[in-house]
Structure formats: structure tokens, C-alpha cells
C-alpha positions in Angstrom: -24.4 2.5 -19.3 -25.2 6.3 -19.7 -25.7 8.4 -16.7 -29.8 8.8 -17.5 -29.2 5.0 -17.9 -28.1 4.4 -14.4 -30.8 6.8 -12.7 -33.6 4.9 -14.9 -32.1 1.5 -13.5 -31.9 2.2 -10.2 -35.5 1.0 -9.3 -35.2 -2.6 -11.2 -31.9 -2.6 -9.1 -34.3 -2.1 -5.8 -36.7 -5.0 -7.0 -33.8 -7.2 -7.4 -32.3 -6.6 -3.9 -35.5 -6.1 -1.9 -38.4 -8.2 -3.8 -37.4 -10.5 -6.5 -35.9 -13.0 -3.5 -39.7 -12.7 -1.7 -41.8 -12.9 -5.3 -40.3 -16.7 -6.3 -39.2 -17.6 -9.5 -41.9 -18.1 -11.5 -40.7 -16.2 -14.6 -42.5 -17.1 -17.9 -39.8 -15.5 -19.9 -35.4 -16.0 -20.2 -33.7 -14.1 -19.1 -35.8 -12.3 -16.2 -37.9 -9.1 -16.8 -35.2 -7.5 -14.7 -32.5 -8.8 -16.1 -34.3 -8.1 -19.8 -33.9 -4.6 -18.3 -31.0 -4.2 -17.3 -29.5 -5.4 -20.6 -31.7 -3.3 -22.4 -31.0 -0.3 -20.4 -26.8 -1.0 -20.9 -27.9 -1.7 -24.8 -29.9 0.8 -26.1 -29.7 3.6 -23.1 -32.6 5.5 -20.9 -35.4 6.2 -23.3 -35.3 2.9 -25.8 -34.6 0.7 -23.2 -37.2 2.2 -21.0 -39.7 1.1 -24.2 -38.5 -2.3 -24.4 -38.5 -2.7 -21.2 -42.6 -2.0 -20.8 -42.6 -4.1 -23.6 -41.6 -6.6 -22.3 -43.7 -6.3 -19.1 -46.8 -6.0 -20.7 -46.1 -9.6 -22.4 -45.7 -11.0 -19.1 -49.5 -12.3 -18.4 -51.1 -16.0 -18.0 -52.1 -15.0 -21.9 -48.8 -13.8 -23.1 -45.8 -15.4 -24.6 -43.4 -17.7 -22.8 -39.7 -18.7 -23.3 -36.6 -17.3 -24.9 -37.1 -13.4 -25.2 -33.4 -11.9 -25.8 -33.2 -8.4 -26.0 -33.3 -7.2 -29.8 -29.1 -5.8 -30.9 -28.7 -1.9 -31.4 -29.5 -0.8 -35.0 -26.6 0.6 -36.3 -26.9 2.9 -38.6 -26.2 3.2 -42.3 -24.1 5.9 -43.1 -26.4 8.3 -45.4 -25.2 8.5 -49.1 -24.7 12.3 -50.1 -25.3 12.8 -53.9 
């Protein structure tokens, strides 16, 4: 996980230790919104994880999806063909 990474994950690491165990376990999605975030942090880093993690949050509602939600791979890149 990149430093900025880290920093950005530090609050969903808060929520895990201090709320998730009060809130239940009512998740509508696999895995977890937190741990959705964490793996998307480690994945893609600070900024794209931060997006997928709102994302994913803003699916989370009695109208919303349900069920197996993995986190998307990292692109990688083609390399760029120079002619």
C-alpha cells in the first residue's frame, strides 16, 4: 500500500476497530464496504481507490444492489506503439 494509501485508510481502519463490532452485520454486499476498501486502497492506491470506494458506498441503500461486488483488477497498461 503507498504511503497516501495508508493515511487515506486509516479512518476505515478506525470504523473497523471502534464501530463495525457495535453496527451488526447486516452487510448487503461481499466482501464488506470496509473490507471493499481496504482492497481497493492496497489495489489501485489513494485517489482510485478512494473513487471506488464511494462507489461502492453510494450502492449500499435498501434500493441498491446486493451480493458479490469484488473489487474491479488494475488496468494495466498497453505499452504505446511508436511509429
Amino acid at each position: 500500500m503507498t504511503p497516501l494509501a495508508f493515511i487515506v485508510s486509516l479512518p476505515v481502519r478506525a470504523y473497523r476497530l471502534l464501530l463495525s463490532p457495535w453496527v451488526g452485520h447486516g452487510c448487503r454486499f461481499q466482501p464488506t464496504c470496509s473490507a471493499y476498501s481496504m482492497e481497493a486502497l492496497e489495489k489501485h492506491g489513494a485517489f482510485k481507490g478512494t473513487w471506488l470506494t464511494v462507489r461502492r458506498i453510494f450502492r449500499c441503500h435498501p434500493w441498491g444492489g446486493e451480493g458479490y461486488d469484488p473489487v474491479p483488477p488494475k488496468r494495466i497498461e498497453q505499452p504505446k506503439d511508436h511509429h
